[in-house]
VMD Tcl script that draws the C-alpha trace (Angstrom):
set ca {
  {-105.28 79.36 75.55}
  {-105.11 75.55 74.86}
  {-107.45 73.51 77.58}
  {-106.92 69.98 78.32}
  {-110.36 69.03 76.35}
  {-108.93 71.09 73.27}
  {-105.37 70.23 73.13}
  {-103.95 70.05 69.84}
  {-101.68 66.86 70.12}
  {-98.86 65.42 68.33}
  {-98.82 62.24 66.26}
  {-97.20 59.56 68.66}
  {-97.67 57.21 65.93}
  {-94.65 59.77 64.71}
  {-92.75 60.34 67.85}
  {-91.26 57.45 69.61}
  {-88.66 59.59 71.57}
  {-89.52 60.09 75.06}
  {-88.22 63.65 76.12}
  {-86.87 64.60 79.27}
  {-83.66 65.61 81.28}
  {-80.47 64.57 78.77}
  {-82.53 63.46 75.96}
  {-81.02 65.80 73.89}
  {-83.35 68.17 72.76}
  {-83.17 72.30 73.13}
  {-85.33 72.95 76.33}
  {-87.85 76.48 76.42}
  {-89.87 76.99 79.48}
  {-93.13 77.83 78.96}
  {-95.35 78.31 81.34}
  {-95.40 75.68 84.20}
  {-93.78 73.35 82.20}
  {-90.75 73.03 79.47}
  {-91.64 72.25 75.44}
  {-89.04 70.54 73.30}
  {-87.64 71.64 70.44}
  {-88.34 68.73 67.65}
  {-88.16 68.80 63.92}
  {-89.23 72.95 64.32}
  {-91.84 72.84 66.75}
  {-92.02 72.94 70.01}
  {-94.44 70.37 72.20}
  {-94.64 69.10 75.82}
  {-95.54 66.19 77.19}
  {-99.31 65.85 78.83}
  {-101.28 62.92 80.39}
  {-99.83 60.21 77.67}
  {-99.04 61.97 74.93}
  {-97.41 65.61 73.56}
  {-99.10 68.53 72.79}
  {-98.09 71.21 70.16}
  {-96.98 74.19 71.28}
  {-95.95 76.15 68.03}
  {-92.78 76.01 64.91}
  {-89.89 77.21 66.27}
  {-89.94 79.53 62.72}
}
mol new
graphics top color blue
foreach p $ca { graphics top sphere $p radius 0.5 }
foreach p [lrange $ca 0 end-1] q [lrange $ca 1 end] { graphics top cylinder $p $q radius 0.2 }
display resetview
């Protein structure tokens, strides 16, 4: 299990997409929240920035 201290998170320098309802990207609930599907992983946003969550593979 990921904690917030140890969160493995995603470049922002390489995402300037800001996710959400209609943004176009396959939804997957996980958990209490929902990842994105993007480039084949999956991440969420958390307190500023997106955590991976796993490739889609």
């Amino acid at each position: 299990m990921t904690t917030a201290a140890a969160c493995n998170q995603h470049q922002s320098a390489d995402h300037q997409h800001t996710h959400g309802e209609g943004c176009g990207h396959e939804t997957v609930q996980h958990g209490d929240h929902v990842d994105y599907v993007h480039d084949g992983h999956r991440h969420a946003g958390h307190e500023g920035h997106y955590d991976e969550h796993g490739d889609t593979d």
